[in-house]
gemmi code that builds the backbone of each chain (N, CA, C; Angstrom):
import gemmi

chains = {
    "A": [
        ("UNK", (-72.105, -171.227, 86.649), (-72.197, -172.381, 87.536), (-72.313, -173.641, 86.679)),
        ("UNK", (-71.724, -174.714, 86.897), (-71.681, -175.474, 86.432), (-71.195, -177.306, 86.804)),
        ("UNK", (-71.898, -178.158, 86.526), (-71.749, -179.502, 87.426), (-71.089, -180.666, 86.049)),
        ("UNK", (-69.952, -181.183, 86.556), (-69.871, -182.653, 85.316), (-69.681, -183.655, 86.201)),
        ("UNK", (-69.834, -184.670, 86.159), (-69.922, -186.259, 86.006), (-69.506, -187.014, 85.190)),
        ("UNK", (-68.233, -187.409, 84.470), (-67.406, -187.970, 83.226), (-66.277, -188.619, 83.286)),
        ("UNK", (-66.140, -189.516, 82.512), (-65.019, -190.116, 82.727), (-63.966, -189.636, 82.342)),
        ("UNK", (-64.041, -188.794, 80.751), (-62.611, -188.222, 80.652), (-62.123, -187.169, 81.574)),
        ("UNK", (-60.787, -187.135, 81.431), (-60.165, -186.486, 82.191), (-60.532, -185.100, 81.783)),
        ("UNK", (-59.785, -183.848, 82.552), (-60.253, -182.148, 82.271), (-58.819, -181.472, 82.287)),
        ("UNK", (-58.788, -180.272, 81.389), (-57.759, -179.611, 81.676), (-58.504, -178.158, 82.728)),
        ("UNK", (-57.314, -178.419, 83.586), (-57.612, -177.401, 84.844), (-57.540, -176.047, 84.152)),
        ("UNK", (-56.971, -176.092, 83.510), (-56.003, -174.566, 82.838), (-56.955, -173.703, 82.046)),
        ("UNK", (-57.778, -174.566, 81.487), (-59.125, -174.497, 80.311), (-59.989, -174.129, 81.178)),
        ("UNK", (-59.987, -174.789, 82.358), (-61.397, -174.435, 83.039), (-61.221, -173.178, 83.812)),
        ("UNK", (-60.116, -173.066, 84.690), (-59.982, -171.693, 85.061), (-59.930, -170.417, 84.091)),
        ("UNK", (-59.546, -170.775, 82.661), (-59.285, -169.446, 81.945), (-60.805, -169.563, 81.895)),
        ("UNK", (-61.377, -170.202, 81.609), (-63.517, -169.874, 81.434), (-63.317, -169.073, 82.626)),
        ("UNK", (-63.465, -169.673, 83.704), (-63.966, -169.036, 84.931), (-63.147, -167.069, 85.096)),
        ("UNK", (-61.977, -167.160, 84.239), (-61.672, -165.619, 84.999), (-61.826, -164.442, 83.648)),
        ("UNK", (-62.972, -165.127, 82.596), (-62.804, -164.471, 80.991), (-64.578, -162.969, 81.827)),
        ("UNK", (-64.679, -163.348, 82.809), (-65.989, -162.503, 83.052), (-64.804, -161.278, 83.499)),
        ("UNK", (-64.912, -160.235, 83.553), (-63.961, -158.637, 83.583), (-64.420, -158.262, 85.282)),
        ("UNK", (-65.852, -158.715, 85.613), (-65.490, -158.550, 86.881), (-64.741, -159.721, 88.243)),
        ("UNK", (-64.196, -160.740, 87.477), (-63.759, -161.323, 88.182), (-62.088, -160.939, 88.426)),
        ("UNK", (-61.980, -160.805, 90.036), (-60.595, -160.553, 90.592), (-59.817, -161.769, 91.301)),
        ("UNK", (-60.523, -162.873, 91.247), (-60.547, -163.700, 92.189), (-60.629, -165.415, 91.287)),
        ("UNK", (-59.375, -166.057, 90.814), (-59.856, -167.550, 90.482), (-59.225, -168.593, 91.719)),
        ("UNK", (-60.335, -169.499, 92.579), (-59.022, -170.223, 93.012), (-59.961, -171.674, 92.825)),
        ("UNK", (-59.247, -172.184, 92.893), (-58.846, -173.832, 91.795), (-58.137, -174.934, 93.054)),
        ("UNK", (-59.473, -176.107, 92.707), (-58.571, -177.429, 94.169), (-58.964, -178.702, 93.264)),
        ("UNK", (-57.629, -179.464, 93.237), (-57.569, -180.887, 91.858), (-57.320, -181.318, 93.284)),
        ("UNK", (-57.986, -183.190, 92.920), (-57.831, -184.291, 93.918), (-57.294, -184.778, 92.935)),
        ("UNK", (-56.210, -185.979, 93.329), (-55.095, -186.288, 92.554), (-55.137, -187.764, 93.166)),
        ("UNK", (-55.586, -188.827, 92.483), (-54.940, -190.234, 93.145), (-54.054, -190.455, 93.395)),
        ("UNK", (-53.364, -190.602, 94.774), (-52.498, -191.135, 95.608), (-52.061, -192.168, 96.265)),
        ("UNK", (-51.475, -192.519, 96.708), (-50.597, -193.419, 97.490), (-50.080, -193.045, 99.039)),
        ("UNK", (-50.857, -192.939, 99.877), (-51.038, -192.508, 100.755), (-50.060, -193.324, 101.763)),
        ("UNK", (-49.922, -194.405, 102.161), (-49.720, -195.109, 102.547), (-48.332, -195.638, 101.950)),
        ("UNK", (-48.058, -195.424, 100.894), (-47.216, -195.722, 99.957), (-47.068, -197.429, 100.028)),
        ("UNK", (-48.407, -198.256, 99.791), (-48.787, -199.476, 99.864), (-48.889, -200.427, 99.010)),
        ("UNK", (-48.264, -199.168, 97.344), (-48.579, -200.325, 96.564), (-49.823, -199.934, 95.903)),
        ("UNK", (-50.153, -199.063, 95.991), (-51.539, -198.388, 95.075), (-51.545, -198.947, 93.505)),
        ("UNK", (-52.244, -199.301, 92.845), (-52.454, -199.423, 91.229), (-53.539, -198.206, 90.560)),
        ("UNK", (-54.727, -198.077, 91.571), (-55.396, -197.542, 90.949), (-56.582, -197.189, 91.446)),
        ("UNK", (-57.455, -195.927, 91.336), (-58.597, -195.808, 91.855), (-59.775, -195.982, 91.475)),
        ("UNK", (-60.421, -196.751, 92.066), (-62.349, -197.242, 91.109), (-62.868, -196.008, 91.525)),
        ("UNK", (-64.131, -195.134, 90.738), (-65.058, -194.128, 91.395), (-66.076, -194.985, 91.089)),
        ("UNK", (-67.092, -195.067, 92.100), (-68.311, -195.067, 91.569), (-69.227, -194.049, 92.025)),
        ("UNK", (-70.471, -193.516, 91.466), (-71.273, -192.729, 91.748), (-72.543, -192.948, 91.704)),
        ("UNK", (-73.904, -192.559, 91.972), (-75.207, -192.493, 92.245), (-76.192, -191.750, 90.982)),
        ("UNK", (-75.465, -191.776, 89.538), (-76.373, -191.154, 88.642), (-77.405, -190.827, 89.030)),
        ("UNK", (-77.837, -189.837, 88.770), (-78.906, -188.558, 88.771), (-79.051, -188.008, 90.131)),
        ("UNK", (-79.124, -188.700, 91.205), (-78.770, -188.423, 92.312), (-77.591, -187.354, 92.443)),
        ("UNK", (-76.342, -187.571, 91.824), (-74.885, -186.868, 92.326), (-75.022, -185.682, 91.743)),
        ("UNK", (-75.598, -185.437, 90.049), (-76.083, -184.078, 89.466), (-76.666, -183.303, 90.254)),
        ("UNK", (-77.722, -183.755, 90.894), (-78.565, -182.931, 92.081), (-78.282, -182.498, 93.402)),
        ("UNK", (-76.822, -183.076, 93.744), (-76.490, -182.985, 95.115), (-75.111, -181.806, 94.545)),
        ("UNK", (-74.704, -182.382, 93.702), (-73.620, -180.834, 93.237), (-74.321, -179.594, 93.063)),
        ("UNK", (-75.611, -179.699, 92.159), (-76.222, -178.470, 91.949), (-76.270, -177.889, 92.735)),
        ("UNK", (-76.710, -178.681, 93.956), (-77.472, -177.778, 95.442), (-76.248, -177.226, 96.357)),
        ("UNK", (-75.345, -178.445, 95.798), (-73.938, -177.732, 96.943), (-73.535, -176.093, 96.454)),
        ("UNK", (-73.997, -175.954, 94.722), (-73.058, -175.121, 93.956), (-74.191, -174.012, 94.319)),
        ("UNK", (-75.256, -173.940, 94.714), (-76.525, -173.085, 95.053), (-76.077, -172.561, 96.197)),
        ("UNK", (-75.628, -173.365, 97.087), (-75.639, -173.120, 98.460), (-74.304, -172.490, 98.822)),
        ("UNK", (-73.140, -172.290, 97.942), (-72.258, -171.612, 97.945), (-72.728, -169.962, 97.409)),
        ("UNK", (-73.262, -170.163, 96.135), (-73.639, -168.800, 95.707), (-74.250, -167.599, 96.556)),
        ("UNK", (-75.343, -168.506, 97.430), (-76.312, -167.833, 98.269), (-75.682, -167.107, 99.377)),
        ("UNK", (-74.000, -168.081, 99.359), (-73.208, -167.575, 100.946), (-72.301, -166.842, 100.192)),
        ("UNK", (-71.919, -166.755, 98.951), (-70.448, -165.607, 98.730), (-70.417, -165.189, 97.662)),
        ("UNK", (-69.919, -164.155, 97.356), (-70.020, -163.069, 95.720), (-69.372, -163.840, 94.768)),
        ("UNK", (-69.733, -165.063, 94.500), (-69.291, -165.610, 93.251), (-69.629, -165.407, 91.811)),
        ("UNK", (-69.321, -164.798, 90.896), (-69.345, -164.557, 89.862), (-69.503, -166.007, 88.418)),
        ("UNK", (-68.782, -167.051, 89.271), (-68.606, -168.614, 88.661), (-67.829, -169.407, 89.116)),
        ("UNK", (-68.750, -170.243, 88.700), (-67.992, -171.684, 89.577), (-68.065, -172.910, 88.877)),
        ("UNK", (-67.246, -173.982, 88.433), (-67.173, -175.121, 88.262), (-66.672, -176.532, 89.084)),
        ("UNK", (-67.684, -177.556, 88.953), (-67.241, -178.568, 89.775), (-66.996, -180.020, 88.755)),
        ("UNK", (-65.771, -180.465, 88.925), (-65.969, -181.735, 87.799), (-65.275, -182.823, 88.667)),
        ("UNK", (-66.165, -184.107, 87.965), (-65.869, -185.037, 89.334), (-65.447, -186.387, 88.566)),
        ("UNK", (-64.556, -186.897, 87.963), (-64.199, -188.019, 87.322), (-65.212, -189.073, 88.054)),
        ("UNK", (-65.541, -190.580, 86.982), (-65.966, -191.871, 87.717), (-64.926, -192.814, 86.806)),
        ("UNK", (-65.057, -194.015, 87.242), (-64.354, -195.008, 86.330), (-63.295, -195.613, 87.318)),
        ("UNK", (-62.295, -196.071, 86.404), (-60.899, -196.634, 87.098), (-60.154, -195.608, 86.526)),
        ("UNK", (-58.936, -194.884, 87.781), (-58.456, -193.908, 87.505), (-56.911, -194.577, 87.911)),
        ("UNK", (-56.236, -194.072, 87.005), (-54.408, -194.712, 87.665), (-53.810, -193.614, 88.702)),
        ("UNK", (-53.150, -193.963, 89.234), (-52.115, -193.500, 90.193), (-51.459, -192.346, 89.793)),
        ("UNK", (-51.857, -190.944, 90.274), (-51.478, -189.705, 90.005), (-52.631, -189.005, 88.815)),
        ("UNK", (-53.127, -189.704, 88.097), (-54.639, -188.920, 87.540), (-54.881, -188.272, 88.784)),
        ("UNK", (-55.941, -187.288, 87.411), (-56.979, -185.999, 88.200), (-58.225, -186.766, 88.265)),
        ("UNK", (-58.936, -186.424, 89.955), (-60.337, -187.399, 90.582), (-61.059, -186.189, 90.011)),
        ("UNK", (-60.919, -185.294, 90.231), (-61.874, -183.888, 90.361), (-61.181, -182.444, 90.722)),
        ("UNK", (-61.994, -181.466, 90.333), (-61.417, -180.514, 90.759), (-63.212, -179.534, 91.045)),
        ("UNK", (-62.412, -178.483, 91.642), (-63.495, -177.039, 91.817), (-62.606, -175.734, 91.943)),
        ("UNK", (-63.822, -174.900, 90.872), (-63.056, -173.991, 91.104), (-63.742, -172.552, 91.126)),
        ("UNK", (-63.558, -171.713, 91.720), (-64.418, -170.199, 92.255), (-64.077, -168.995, 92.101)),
        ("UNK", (-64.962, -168.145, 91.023), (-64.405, -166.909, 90.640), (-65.088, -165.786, 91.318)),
        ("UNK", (-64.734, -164.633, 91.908), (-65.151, -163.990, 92.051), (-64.402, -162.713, 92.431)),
        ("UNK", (-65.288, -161.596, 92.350), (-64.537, -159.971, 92.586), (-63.302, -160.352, 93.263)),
        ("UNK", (-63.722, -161.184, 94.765), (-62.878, -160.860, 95.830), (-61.799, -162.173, 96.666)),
        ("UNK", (-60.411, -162.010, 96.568), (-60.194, -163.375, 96.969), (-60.961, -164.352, 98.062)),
        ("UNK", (-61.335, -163.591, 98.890), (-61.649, -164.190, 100.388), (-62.890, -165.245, 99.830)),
        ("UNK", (-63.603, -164.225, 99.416), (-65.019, -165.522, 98.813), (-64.474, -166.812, 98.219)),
        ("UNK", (-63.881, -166.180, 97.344), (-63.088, -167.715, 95.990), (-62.427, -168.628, 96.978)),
        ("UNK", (-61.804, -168.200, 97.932), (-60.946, -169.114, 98.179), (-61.770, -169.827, 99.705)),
        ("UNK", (-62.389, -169.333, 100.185), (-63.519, -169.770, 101.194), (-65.179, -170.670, 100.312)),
        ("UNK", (-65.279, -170.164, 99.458), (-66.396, -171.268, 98.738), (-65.885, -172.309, 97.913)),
        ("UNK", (-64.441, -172.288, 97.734), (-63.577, -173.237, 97.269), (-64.140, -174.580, 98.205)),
        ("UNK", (-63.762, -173.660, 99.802), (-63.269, -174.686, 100.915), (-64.451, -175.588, 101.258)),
        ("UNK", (-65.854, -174.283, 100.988), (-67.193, -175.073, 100.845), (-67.773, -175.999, 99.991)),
        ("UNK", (-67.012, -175.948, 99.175), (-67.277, -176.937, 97.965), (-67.175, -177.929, 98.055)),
        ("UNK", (-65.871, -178.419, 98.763), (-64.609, -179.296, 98.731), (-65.030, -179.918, 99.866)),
        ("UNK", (-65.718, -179.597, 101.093), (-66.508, -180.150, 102.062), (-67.547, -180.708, 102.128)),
        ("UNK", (-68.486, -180.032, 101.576), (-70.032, -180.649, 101.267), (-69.973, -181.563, 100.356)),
        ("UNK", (-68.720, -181.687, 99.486), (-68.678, -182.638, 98.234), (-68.818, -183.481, 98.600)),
        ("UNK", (-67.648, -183.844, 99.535), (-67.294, -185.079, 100.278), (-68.345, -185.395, 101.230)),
        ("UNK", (-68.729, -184.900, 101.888), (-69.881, -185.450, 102.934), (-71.279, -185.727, 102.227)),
        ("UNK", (-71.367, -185.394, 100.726), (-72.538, -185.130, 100.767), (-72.913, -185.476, 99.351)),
        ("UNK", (-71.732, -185.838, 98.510), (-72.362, -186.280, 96.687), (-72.028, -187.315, 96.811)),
        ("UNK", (-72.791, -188.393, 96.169), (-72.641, -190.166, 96.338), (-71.416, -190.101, 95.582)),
        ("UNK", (-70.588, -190.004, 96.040), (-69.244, -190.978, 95.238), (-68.722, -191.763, 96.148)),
        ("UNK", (-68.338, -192.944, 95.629), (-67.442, -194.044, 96.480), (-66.202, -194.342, 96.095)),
        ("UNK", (-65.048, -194.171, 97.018), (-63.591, -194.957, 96.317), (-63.344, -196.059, 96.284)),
        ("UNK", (-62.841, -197.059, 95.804), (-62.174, -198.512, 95.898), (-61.142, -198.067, 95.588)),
        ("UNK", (-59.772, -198.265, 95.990), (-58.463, -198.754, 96.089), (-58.029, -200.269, 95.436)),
        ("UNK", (-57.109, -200.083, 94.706), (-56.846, -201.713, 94.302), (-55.053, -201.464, 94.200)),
        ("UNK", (-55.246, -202.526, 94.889), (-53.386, -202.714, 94.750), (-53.147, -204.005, 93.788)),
        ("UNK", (-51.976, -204.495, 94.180), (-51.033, -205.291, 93.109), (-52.292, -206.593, 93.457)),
        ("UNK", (-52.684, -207.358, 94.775), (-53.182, -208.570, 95.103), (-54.475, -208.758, 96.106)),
        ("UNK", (-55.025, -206.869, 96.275), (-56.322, -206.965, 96.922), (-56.898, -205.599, 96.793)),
        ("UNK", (-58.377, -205.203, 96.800), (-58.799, -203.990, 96.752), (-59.473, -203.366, 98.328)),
        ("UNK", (-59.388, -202.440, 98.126), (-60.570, -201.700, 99.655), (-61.227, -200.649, 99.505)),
        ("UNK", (-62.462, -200.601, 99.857), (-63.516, -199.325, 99.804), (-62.717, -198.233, 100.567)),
        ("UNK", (-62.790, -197.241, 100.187), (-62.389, -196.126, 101.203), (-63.536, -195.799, 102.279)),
        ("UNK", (-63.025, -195.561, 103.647), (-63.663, -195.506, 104.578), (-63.633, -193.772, 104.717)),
        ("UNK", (-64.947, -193.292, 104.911), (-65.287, -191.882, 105.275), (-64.458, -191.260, 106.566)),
        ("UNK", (-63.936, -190.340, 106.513), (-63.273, -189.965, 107.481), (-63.564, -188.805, 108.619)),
        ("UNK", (-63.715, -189.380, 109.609), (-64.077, -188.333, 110.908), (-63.802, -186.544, 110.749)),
        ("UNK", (-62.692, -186.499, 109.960), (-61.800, -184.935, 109.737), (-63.089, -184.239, 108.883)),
        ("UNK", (-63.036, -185.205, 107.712), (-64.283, -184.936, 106.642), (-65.575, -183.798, 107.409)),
        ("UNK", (-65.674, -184.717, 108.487), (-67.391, -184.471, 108.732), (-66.358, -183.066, 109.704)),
        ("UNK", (-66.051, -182.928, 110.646), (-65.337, -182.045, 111.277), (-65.274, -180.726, 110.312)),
        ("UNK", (-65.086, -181.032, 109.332), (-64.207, -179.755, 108.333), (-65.906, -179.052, 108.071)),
        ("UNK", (-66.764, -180.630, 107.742), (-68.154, -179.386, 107.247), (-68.665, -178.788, 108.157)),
        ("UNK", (-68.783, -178.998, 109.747), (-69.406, -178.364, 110.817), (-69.288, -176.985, 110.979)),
        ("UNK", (-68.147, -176.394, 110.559), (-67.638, -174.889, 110.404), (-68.443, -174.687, 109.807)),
        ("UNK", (-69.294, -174.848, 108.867), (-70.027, -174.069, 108.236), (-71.092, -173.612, 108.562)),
        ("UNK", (-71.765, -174.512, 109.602), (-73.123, -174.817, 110.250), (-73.554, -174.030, 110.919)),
        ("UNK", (-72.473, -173.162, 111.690), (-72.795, -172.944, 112.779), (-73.594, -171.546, 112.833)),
    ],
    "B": [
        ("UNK", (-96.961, -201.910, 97.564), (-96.310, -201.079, 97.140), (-94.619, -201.299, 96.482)),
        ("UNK", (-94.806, -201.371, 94.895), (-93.358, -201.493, 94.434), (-92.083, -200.546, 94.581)),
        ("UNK", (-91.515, -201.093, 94.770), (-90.168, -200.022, 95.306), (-88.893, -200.711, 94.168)),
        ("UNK", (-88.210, -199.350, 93.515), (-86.854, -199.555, 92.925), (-85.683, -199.986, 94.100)),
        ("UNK", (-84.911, -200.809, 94.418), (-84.273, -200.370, 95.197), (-82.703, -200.743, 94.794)),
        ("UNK", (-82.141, -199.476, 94.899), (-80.370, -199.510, 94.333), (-79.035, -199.897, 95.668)),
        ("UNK", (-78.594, -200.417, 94.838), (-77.265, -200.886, 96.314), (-75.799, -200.112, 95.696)),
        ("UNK", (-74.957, -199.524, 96.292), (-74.287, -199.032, 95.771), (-72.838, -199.407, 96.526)),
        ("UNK", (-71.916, -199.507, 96.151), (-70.242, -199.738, 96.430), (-69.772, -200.564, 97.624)),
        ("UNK", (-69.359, -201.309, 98.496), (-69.580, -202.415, 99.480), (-71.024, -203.116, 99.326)),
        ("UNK", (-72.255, -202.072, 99.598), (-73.284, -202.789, 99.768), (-73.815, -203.588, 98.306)),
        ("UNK", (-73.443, -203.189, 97.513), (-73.837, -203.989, 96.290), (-73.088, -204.950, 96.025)),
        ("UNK", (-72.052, -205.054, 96.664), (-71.120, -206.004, 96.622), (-71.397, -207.406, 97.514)),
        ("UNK", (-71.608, -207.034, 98.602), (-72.468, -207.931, 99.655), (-73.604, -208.608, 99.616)),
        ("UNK", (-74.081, -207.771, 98.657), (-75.838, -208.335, 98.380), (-75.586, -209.088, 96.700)),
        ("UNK", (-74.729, -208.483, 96.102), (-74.267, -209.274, 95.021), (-75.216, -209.158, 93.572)),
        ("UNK", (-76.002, -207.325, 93.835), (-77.078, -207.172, 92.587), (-76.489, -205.481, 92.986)),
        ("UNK", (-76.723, -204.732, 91.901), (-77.275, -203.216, 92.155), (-78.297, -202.787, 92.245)),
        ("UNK", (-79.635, -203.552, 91.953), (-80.614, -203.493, 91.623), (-81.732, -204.120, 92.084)),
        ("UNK", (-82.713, -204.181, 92.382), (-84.179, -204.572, 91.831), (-85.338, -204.199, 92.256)),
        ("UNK", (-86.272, -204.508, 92.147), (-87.857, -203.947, 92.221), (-87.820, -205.131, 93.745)),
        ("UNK", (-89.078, -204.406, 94.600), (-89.044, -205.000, 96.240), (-90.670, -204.823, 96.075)),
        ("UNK", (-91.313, -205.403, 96.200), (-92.929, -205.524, 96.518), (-92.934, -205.679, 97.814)),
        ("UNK", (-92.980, -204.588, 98.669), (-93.101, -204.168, 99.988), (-94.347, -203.880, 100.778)),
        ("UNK", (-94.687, -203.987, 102.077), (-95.533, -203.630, 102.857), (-95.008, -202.130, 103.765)),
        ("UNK", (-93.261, -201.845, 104.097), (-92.803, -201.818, 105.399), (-92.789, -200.054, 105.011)),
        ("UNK", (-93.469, -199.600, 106.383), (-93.950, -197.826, 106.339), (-92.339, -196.817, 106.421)),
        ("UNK", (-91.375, -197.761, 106.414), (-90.499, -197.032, 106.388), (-88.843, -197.628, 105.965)),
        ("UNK", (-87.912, -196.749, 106.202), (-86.568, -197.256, 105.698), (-85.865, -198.342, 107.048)),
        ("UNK", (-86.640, -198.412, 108.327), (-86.025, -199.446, 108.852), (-86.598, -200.696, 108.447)),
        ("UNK", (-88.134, -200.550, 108.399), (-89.107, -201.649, 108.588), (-88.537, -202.254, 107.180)),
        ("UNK", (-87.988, -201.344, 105.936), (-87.794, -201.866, 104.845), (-86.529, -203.023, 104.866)),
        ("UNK", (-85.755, -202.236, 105.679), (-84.247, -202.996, 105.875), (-84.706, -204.359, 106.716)),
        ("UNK", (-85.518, -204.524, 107.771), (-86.019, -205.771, 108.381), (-86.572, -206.534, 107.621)),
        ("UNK", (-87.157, -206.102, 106.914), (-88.020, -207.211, 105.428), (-86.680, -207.970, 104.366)),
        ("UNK", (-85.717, -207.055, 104.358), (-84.678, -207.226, 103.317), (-84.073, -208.189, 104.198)),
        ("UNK", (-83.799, -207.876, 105.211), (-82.669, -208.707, 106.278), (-83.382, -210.498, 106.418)),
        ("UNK", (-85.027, -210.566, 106.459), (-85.578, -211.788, 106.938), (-85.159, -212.548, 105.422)),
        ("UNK", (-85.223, -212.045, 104.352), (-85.066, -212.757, 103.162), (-83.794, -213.694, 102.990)),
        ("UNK", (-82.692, -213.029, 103.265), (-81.291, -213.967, 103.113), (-80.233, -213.683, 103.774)),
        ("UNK", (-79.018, -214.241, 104.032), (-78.106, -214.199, 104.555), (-77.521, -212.396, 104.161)),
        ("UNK", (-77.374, -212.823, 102.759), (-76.552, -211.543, 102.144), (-76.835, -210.481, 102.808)),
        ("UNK", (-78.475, -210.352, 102.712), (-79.245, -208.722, 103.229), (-78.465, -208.496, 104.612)),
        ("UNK", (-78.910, -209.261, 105.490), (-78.555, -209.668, 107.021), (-77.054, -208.979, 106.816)),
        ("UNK", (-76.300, -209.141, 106.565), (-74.943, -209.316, 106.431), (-74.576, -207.664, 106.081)),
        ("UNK", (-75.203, -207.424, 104.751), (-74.498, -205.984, 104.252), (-75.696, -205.075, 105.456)),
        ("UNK", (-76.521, -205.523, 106.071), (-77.350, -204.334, 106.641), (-76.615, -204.750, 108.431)),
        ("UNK", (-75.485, -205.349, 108.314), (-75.682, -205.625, 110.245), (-75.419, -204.594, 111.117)),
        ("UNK", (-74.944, -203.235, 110.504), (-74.462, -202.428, 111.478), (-75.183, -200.976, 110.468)),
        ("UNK", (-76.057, -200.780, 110.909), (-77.002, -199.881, 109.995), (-76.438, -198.228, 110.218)),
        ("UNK", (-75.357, -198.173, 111.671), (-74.666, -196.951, 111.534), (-73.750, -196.909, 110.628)),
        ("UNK", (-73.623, -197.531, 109.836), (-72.313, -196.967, 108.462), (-72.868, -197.185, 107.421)),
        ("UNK", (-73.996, -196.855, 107.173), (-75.094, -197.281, 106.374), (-75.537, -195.877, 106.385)),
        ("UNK", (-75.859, -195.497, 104.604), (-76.922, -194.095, 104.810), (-77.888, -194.252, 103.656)),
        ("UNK", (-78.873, -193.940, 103.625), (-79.944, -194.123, 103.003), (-80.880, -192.532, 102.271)),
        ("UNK", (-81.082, -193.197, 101.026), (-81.545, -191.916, 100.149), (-82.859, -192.270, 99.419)),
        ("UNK", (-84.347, -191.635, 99.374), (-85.747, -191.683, 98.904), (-85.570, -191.081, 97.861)),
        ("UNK", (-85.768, -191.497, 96.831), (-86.167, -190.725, 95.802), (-84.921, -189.482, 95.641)),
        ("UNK", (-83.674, -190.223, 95.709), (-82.583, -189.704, 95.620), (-82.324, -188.477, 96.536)),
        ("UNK", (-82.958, -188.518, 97.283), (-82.563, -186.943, 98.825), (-82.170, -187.924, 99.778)),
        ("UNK", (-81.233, -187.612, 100.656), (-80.843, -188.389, 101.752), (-81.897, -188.459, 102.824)),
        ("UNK", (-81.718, -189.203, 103.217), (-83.192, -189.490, 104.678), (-82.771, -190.236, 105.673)),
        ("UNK", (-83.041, -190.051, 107.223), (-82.591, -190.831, 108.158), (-83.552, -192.467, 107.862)),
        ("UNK", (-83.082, -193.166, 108.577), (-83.946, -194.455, 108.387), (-85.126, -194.782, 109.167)),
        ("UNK", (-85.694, -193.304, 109.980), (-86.981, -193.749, 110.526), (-87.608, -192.979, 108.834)),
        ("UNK", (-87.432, -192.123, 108.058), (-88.283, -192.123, 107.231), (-89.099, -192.769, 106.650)),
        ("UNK", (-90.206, -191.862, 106.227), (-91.358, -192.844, 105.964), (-91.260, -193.128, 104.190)),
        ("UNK", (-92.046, -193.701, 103.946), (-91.685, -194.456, 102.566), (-93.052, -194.510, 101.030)),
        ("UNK", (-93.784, -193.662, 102.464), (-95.027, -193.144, 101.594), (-94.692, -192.044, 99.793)),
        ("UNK", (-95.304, -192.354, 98.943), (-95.349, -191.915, 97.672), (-93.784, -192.173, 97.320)),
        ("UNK", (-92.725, -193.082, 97.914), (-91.216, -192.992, 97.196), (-91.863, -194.044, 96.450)),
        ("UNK", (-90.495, -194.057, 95.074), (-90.603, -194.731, 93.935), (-89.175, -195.496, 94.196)),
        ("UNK", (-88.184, -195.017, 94.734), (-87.094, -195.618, 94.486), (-86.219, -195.349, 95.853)),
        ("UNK", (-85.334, -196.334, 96.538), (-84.923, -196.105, 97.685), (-83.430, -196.628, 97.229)),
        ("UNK", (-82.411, -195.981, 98.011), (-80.825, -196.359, 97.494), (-80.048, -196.582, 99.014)),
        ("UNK", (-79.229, -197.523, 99.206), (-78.479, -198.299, 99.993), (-77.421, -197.855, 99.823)),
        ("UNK", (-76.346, -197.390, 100.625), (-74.648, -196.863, 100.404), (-73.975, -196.885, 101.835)),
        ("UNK", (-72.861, -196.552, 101.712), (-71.944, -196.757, 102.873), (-72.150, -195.210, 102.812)),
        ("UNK", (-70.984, -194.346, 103.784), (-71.151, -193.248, 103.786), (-70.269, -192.151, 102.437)),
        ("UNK", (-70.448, -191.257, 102.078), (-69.850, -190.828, 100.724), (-68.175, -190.529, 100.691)),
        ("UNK", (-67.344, -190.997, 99.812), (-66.243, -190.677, 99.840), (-65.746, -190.118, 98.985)),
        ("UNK", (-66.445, -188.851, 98.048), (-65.726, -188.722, 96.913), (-64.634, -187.500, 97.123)),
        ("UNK", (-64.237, -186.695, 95.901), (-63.286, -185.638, 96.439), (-61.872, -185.848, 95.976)),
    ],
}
model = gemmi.Model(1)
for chain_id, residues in chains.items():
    chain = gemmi.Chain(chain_id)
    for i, (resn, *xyz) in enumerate(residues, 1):
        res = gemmi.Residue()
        res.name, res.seqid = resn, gemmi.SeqId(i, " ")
        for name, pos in zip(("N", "CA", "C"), xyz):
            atom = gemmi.Atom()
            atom.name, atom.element = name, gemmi.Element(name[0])
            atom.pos, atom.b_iso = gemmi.Position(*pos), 0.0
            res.add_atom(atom)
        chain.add_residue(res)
    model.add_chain(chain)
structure = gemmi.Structure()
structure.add_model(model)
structure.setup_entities()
């Protein structure tokens, strides 16, 4: 298990071969956020900011609270901050275990609670103005499945 | 009672600091935001709609009737967007 917070970038490839070098793992699955252009508006670039010491503690607990729900064997979560360009890697997670169903379902838990729930903030900046990213209704929707 | 208090991404932007120490009376995270709001325009302004607003004690998230007893440090944010 494992949490980063960094500005340099990560190779995905590096991190999954860690995650599937344990003999009982049958199971790697792997999710990169990728700065986009959504809108296709003219994007330049993405600001992260985050909540030091705060965001360490809110990954830990997310990465706890996956373990407790599925046969994970290992897991990594890495979360870029800084100014990121257009098509960089924001973050990724990724989940090893015996069995696909877990890996690819505590993936989905990861990737939910992240978002609802570790201080990171986006800014957007284009060619002649910037914008905070606004939290999205789907977001909170996607974590309720879990709740229940 | 001294309080750290952090502003983070819009709201630090609005208030125009990330930072500072608050020599407070107020038993909780609204009463705190009403003390912040009587001081200046800015506060008033980044706090006017306190539903897109979420608030964290001593770095754990907390609704804003929380109370404010033994915190050291209180943090101001919009809601989280990372991912």
């Amino acid at each position: 298990m494992s949490v980063h917070v960094q500005t340099d970038d990560f190779d995905l490839g590096a991190e999954v071969s860690k995650l599937s070098s344990d003999p009982s793992v049958g199971a790697v699955v792997s999710f990169t956020g990728i700065v986009r252009d959504a809108a296709q508006s003219g994007l330049i670039s993405m600001e992260l900011e985050c909540y030091p010491g705060m965001v360490e503690q809110a990954l830990n607990d997310i990465e706890i609270k996956a373990r407790n729900r599925w046969d994970l064997k290992a897991s990594v979560i890495i979360h870029r901050i800084g100014n990121l360009k257009l098509g960089e890697q924001i973050m990724m997670v990724a989940t090893a275990s015996p069995h696909r169903q877990d890996a690819f379902e505590a993936a989905e838990f990861l990737m939910d609670y992240l978002k609802s729930e570790a201080p990171f903030w986006k800014k957007e900046h284009f060619q002649d103005h910037a914008k905070w990213v606004d939290a999205r209704e789907t977001d909170l929707q996607s974590l309720k499945r879990w709740q229940d | 009672m001294k309080l750290n208090v952090l502003y983070f991404a819009w709201v630090r932007e609005r208030i125009g600091i990330a930072s500072e120490s608050v020599e407070t009376q107020a038993g909780s995270i609204n009463e705190l935001i009403d003390e912040l709001c009587a001081r200046e325009e800015r506060y008033a302004a980044a706090f006017s709609d306190r539903s897109v607003l979420r608030a964290a004690i001593d770095q754990t998230l907390v609704p804003f009737e929380a109370t404010l007893t033994d915190a050291t440090e209180v943090a101001f944010f919009p809601p989280m967007t990372g991912g």
